[in-house]
C-alpha atoms as a printed R data frame, in Angstrom:
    type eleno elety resid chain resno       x       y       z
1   ATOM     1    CA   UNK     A     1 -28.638 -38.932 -21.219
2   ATOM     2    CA   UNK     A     2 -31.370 -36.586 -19.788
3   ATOM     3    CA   UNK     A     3 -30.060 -32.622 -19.834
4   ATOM     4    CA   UNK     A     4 -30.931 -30.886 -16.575
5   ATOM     5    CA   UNK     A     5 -30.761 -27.394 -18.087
6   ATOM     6    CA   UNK     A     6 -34.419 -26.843 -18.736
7   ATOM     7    CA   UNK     A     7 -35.111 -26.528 -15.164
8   ATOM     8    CA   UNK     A     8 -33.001 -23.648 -14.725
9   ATOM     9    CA   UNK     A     9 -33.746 -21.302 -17.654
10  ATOM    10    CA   UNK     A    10 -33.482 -22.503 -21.117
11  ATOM    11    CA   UNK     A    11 -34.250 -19.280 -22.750
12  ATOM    12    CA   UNK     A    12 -31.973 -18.070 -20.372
13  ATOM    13    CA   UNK     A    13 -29.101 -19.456 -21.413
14  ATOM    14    CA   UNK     A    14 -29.619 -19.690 -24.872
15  ATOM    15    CA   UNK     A    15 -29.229 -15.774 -24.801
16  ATOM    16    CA   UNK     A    16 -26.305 -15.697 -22.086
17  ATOM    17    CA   UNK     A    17 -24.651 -18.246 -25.076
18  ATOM    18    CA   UNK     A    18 -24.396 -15.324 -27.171
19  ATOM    19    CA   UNK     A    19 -23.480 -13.284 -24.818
20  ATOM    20    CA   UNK     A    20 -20.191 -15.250 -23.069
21  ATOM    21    CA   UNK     A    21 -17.278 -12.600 -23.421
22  ATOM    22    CA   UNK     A    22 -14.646 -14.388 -25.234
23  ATOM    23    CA   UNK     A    23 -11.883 -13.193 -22.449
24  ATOM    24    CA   UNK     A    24 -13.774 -15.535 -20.396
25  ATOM    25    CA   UNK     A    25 -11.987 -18.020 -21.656
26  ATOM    26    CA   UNK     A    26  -8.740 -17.542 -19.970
27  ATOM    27    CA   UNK     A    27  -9.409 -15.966 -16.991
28  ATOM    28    CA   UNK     A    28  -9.310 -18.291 -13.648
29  ATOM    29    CA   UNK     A    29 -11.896 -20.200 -12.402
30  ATOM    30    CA   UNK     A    30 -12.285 -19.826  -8.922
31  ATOM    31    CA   UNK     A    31 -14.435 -21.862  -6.765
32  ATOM    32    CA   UNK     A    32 -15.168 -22.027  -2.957
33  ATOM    33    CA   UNK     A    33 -14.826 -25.271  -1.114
34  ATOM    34    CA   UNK     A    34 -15.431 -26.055   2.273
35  ATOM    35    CA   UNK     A    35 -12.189 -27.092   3.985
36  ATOM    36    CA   UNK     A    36 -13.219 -29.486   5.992
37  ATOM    37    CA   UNK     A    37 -15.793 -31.931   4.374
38  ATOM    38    CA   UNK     A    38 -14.278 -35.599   3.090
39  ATOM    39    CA   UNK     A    39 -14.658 -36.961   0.799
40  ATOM    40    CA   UNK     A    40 -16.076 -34.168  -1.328
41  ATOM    41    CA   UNK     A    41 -13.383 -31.665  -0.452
42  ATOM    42    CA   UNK     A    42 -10.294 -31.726   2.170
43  ATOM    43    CA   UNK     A    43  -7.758 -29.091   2.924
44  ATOM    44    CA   UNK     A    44  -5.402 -29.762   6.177
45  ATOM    45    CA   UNK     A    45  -2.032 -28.228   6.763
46  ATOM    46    CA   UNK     A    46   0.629 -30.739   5.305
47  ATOM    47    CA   UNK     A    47  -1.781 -32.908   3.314
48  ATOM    48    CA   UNK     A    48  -2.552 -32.690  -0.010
49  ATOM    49    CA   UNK     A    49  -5.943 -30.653  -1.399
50  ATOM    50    CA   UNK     A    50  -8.492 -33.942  -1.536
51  ATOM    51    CA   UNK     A    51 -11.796 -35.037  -2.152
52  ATOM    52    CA   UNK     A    52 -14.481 -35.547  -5.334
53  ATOM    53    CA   UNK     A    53 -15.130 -31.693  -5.819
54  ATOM    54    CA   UNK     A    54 -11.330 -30.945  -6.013
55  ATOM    55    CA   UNK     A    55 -11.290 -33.471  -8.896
56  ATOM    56    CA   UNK     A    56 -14.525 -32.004 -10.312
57  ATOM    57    CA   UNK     A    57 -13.743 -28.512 -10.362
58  ATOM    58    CA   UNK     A    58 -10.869 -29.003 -12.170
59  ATOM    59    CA   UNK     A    59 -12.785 -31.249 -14.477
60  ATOM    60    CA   UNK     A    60 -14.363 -28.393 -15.367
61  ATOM    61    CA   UNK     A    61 -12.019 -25.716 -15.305
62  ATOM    62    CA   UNK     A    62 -10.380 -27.977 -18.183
63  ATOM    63    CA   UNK     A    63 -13.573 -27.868 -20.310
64  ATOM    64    CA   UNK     A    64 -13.648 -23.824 -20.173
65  ATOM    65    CA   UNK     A    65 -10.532 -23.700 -20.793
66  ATOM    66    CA   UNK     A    66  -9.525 -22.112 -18.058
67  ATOM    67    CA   UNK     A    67  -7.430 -22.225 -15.054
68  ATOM    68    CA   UNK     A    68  -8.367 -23.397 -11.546
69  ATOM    69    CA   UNK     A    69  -8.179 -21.939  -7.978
70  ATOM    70    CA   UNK     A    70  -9.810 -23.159  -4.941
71  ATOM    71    CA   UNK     A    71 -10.772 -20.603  -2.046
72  ATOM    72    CA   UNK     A    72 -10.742 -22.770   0.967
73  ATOM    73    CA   UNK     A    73 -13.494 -21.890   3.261
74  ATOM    74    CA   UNK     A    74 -14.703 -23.098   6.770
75  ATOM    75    CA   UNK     A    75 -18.689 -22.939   7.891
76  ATOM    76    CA   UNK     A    76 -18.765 -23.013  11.516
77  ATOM    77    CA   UNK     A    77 -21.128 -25.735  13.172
78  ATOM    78    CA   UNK     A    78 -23.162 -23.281  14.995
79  ATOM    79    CA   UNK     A    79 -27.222 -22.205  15.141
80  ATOM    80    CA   UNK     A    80 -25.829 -18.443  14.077
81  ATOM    81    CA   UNK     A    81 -24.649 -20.055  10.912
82  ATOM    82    CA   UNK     A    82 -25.918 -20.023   7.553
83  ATOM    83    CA   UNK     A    83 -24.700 -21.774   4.718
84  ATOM    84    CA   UNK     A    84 -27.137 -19.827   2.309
85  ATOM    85    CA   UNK     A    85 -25.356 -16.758   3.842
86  ATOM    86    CA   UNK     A    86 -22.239 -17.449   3.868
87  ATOM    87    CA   UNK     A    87 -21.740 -18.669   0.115
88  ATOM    88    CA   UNK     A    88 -23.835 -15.373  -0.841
89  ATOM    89    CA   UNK     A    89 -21.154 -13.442   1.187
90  ATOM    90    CA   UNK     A    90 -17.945 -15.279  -0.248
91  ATOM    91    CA   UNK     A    91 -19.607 -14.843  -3.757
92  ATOM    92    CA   UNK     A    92 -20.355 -11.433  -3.705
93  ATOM    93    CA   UNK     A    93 -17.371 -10.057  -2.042
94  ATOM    94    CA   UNK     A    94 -15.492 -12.090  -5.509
95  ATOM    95    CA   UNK     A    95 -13.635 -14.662  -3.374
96  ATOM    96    CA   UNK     A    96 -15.037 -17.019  -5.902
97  ATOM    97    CA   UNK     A    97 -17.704 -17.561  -9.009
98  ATOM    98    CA   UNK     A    98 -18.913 -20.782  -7.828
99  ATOM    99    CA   UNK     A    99 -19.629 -22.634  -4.225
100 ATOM   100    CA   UNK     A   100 -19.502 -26.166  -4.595
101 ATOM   101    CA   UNK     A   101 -21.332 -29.214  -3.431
102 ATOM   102    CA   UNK     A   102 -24.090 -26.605  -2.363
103 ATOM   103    CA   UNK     A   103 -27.400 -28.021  -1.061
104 ATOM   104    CA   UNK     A   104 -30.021 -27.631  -4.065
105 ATOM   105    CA   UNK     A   105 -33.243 -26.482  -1.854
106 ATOM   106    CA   UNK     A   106 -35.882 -23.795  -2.138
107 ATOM   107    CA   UNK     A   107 -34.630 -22.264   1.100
108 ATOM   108    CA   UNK     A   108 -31.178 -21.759   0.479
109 ATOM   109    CA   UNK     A   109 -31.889 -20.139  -2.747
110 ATOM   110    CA   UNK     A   110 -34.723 -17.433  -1.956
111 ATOM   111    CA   UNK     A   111 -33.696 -14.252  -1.624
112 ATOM   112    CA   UNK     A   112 -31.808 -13.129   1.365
113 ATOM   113    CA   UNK     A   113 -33.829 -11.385   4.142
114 ATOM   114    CA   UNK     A   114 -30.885  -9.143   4.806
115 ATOM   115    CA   UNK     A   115 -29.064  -7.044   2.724
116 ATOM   116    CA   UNK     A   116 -25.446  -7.611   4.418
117 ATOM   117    CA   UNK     A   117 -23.638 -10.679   5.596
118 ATOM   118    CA   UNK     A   118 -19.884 -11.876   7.365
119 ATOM   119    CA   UNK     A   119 -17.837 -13.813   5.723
120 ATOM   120    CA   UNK     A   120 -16.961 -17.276   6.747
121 ATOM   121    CA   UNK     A   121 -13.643 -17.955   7.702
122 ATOM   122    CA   UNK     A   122 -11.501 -18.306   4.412
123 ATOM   123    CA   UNK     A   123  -8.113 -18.973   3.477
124 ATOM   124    CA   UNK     A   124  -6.068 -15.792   3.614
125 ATOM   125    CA   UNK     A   125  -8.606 -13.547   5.346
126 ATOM   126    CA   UNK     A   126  -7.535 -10.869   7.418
127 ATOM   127    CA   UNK     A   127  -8.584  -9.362  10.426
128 ATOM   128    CA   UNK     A   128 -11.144  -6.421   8.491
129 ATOM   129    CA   UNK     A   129 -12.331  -9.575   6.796
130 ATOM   130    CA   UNK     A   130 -13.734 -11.263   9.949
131 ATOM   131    CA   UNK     A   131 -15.330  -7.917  10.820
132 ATOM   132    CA   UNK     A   132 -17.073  -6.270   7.643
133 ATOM   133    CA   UNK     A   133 -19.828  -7.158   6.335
134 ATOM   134    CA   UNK     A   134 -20.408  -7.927   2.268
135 ATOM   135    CA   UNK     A   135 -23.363  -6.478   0.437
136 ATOM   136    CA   UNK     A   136 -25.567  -9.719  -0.946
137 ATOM   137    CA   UNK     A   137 -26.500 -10.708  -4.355
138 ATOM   138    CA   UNK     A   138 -28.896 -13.137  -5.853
139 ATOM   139    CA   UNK     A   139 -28.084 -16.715  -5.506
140 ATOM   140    CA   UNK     A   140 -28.494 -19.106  -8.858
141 ATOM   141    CA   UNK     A   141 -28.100 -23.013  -9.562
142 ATOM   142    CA   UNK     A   142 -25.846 -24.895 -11.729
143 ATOM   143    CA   UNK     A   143 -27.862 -28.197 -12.818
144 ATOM   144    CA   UNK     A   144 -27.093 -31.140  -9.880
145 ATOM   145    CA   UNK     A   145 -24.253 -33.093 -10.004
146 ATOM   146    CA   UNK     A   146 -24.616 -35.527  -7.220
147 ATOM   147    CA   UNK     A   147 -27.581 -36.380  -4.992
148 ATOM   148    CA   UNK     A   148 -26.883 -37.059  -1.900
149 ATOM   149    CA   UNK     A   149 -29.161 -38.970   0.905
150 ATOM   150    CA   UNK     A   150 -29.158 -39.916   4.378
151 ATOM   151    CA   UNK     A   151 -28.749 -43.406   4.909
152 ATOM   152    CA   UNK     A   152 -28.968 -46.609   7.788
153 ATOM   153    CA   UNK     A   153 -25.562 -46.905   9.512
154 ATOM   154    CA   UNK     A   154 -24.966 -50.440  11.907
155 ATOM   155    CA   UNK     A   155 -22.228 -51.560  14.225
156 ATOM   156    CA   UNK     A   156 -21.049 -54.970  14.425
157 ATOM   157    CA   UNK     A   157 -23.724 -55.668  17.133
158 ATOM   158    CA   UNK     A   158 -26.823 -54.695  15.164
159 ATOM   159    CA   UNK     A   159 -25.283 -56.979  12.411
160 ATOM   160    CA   UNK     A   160 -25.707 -59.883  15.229
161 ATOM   161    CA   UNK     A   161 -29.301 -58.730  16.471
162 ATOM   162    CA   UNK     A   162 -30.732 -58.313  13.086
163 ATOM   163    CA   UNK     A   163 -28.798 -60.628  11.620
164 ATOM   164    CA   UNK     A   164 -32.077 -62.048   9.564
165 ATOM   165    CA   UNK     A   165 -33.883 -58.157   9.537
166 ATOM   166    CA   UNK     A   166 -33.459 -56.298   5.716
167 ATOM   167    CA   UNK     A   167 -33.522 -52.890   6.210
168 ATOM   168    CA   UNK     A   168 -36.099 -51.616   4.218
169 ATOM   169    CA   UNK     A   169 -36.955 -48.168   6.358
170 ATOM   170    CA   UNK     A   170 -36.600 -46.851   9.839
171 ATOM   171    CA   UNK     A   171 -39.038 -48.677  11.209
172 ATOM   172    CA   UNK     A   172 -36.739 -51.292  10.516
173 ATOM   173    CA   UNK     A   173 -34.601 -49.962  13.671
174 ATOM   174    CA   UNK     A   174 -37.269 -50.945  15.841
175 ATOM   175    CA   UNK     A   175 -35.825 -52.613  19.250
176 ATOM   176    CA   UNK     A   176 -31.821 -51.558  18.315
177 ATOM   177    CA   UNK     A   177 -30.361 -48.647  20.134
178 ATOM   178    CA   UNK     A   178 -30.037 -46.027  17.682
179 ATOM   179    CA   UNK     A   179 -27.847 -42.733  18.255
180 ATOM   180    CA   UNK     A   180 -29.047 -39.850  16.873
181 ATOM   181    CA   UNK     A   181 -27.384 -36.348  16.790
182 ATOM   182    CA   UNK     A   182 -29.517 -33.408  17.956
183 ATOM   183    CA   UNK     A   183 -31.542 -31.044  16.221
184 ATOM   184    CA   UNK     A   184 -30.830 -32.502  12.764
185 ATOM   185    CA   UNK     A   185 -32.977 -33.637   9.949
186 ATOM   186    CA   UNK     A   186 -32.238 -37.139  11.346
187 ATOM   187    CA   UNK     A   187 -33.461 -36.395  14.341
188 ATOM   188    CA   UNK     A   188 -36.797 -34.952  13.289
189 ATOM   189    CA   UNK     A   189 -37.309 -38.151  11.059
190 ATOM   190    CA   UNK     A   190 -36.643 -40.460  13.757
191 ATOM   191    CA   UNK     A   191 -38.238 -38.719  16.639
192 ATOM   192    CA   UNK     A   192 -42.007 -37.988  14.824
193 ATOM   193    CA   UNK     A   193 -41.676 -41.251  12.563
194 ATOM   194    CA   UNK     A   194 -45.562 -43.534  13.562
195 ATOM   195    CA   UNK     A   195 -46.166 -40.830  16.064
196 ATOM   196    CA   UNK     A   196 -43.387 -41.332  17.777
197 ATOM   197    CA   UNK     A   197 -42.820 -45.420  17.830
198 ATOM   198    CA   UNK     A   198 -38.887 -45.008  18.062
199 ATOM   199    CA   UNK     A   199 -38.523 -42.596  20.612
200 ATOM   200    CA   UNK     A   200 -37.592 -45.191  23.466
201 ATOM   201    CA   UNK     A   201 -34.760 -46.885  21.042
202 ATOM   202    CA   UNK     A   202 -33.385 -43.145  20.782
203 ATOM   203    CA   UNK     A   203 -29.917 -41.693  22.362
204 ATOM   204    CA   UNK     A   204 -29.674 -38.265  21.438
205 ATOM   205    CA   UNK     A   205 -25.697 -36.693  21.103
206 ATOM   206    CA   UNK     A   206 -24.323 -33.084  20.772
207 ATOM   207    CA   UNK     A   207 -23.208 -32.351  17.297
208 ATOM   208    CA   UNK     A   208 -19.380 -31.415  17.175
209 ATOM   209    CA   UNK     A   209 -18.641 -32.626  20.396
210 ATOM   210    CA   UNK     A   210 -20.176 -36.473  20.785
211 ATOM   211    CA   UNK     A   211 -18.857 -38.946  18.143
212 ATOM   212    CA   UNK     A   212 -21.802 -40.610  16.972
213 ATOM   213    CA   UNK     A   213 -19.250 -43.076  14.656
214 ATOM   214    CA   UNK     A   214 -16.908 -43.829  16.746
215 ATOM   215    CA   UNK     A   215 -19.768 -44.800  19.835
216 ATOM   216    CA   UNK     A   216 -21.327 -46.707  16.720
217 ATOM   217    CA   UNK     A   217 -17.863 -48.801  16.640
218 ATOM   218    CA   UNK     A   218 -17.537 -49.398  19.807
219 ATOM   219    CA   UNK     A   219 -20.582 -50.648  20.006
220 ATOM   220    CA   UNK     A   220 -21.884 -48.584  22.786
221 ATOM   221    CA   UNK     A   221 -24.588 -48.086  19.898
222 ATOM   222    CA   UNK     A   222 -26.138 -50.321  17.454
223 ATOM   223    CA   UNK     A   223 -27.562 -47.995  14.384
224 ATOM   224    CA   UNK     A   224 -27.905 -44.346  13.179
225 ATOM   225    CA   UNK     A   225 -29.338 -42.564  10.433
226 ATOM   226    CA   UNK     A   226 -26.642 -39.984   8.608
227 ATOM   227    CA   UNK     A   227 -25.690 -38.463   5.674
228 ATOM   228    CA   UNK     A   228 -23.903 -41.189   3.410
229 ATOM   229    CA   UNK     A   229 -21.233 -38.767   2.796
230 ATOM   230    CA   UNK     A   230 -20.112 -39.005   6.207
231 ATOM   231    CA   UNK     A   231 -20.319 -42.845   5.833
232 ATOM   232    CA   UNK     A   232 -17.773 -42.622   3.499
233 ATOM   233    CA   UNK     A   233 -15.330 -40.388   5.496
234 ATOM   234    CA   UNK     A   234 -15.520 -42.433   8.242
235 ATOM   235    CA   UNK     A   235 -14.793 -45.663   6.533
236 ATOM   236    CA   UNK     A   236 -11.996 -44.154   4.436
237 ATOM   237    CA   UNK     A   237 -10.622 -43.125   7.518
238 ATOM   238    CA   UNK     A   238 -10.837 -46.484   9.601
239 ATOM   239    CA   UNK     A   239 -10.562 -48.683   6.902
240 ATOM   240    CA   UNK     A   240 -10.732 -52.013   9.621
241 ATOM   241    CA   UNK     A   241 -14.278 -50.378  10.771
242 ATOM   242    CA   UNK     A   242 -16.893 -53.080  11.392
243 ATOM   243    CA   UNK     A   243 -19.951 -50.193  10.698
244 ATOM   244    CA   UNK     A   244 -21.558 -51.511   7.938
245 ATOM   245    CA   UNK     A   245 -24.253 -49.873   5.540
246 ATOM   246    CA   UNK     A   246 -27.304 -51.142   5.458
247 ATOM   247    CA   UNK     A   247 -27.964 -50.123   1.775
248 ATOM   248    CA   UNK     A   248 -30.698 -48.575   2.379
249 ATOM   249    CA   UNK     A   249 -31.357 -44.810   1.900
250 ATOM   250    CA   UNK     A   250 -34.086 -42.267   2.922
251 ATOM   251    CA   UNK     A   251 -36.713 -41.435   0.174
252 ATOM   252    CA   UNK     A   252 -36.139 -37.574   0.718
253 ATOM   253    CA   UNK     A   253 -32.256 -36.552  -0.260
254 ATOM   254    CA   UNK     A   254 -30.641 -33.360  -1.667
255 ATOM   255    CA   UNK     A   255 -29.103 -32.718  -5.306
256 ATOM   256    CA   UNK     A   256 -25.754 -30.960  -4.424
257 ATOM   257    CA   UNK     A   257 -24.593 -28.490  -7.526
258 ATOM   258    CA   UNK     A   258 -23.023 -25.385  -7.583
259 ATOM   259    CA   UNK     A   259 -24.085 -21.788  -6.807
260 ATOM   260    CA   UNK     A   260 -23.168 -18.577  -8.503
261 ATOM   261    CA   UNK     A   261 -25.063 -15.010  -8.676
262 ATOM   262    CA   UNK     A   262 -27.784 -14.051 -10.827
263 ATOM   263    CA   UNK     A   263 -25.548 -11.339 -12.892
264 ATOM   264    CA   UNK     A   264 -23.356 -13.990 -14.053
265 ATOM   265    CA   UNK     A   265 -25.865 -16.346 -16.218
266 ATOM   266    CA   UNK     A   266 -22.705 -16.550 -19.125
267 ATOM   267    CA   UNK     A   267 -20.823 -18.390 -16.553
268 ATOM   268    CA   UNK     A   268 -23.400 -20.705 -15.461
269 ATOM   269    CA   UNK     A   269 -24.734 -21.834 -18.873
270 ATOM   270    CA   UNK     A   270 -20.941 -22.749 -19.301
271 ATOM   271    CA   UNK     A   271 -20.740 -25.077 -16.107
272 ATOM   272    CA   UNK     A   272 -24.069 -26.782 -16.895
273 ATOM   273    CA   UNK     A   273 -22.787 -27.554 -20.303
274 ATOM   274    CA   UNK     A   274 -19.095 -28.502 -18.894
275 ATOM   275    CA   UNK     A   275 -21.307 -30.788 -16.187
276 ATOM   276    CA   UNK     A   276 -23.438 -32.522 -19.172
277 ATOM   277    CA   UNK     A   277 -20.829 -33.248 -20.880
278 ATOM   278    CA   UNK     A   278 -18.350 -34.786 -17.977
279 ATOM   279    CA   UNK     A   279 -21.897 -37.203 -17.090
280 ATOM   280    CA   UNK     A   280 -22.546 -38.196 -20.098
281 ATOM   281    CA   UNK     A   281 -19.098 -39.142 -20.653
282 ATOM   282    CA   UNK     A   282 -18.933 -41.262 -16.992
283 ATOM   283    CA   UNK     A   283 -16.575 -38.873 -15.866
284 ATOM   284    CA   UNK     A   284 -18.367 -37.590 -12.787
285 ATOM   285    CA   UNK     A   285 -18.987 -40.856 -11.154
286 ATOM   286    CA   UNK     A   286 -15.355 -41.698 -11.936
287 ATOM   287    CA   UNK     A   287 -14.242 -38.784 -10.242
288 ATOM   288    CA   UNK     A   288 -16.992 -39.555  -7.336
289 ATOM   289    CA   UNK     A   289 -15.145 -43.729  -6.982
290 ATOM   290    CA   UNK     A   290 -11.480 -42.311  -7.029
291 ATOM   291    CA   UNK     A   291 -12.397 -39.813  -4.134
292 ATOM   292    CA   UNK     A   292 -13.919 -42.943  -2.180
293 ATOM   293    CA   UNK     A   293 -17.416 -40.673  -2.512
294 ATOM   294    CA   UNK     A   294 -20.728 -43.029  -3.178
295 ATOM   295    CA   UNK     A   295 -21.772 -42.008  -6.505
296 ATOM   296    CA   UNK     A   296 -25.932 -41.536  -6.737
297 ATOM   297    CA   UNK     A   297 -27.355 -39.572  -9.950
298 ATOM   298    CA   UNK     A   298 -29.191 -36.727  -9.240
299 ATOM   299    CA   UNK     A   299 -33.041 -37.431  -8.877
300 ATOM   300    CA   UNK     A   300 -36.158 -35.364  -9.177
301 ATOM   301    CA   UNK     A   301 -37.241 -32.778  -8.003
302 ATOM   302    CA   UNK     A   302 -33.853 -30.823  -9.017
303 ATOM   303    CA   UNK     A   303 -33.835 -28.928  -6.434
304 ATOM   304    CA   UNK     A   304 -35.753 -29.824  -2.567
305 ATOM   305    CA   UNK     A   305 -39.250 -28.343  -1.817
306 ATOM   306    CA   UNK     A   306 -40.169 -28.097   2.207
307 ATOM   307    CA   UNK     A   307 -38.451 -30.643   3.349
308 ATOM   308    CA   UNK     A   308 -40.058 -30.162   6.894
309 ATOM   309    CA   UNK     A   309 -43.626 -30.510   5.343
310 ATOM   310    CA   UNK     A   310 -42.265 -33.642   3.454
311 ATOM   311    CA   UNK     A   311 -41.462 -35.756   6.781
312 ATOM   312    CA   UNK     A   312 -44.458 -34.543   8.908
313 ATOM   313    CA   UNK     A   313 -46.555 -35.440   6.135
314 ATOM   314    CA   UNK     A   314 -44.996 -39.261   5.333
């Protein structure tokens, strides 16, 4: 099996080998999740911890050696949000070594603009946590675990229209009535795809407070375009849903991996060799079919160039 560790500093790691402090071996592992994103990670009051990277973090924990805790987190749908922000934050204040299921792209891992950031909301935080402000480090990669694309969602109606139509790209959609959510990377494909051929078949709903599934269901909608990870949720969830999916997925998708801070290279060397190991063995798509997760390889380019430029220039 291809290693993904050249990409991120062979020489690198060869030295931070040498260099892992053998009391590293004991300590806890702790890695921040997001709370609230199935079925890669779940934590509700009364339920069980879920989801692929509870499994996989502890996956790995078990090939350091080392113990496991999770610091639950919650990112906040909002345009003051940053996800590149807030994982700098929760790393460099210690709440954790590693972020998982982080987006692999050039802009979430340049350096920050600012010197200080807040905190997400995370489990056990206290008032003076929601308030202060954590001086920022320097974000760096694991190799990818999991690559994750958007995909063609249809309700039982589009199944009826184009019953005899293979979805082969978004022009494909063509004459359905697709619902869209606003002012995501969806959107932008769908609204500038053939300068604009779509735009009439588009419904456009708010983000947190429209549910694009459920009008998909009830077939107040026939198709969408969405991340395949929410796919999954929602048919885990409603497992009588008649959304089917198309099987076909967007050409430009995102390697998710985890994220740590420059002046910890021991730590990461360790993970990517943990991660190598736990693919090559079959382990991580395992993991990735018990969670109910859609298991894709990570592709090339390991991590996202401007993915703006990318659809503008299709």
């Amino acid at each position: 099996m291809r290693t993904w560790l050249a990409p991120f500093g062979a020489a690198a790691a060869l030295i931070a080998a040498f260099t892992m402090p053998a009391s590293a071996a004991g300590e806890v592992l702790k890695v921040c999740l997001d709370e609230d994103l199935p079925p890669l990670s779940a934590h509700h009051r009364g339920k069980p911890d879920s989801g692929f990277d509870v499994a996989l973090a502890g996956a790995i924990a078990e090939q350091l050696g080392r113990p496991l805790k999770v610091q639950w987190f919650e990112s906040k749908l909002d345009e003051d949000s940053s996800p590149a922000l807030e994982a700098n934050a929760l790393l460099s204040d210690g709440r954790c070594s590693l972020v998982g299921s982080y987006a692999l792209t050039k802009d979430s891992l340049v350096v920050p603009g600012v010197k200080t950031a807040k905190l997400p909301d995370f489990e056990g935080a206290t008032r003076d946590d929601r308030r202060r402000r954590v001086p920022l480090g320097v974000l760096t990669p694991s190799q990818p675990y999991i690559y994750s694309p958007l995909t063609i969602a249809l309700g039982a109606k589009a199944a009826e229209k184009a019953h005899d139509r293979h979805m082969a790209g978004v022009g494909d959609l063509a004459g359905l009535r697709i619902g869209i959510e606003s002012g995501t990377l969806a959107d932008a494909i769908l609204m500038t795809f053939d300068n604009g051929r779509l735009i009439d078949d588009i419904t456009h709903l708010v983000p947190g407070r429209d549910d694009l599934l459920g009008a998909l269901e009830r077939g107040d909608l026939d198709a969408t375009l969405l991340d395949l990870r929410r796919l999954d949720a929602y048919r885990a969830a409603h497992p009588d849903s008649r959304i089917a999916a198309s099987g076909y997925y967007y050409p430009i998708g995102v390697n998710r991996g985890y994220v740590g801070l420059s002046a910890d290279p021991a730590l990461l060397v360790a993970v990517n060799k943990a991660l190598t190991d736990l693919q090559a063995a079959g382990t991580v798509a395992g993991l990735a079919q018990a969670a109910g997760l859609t298991y894709l390889p990570p592709r090339e380019p390991a991590i996202l160039g401007d993915v703006w430029m990318k659809i503008l220039g299709k």
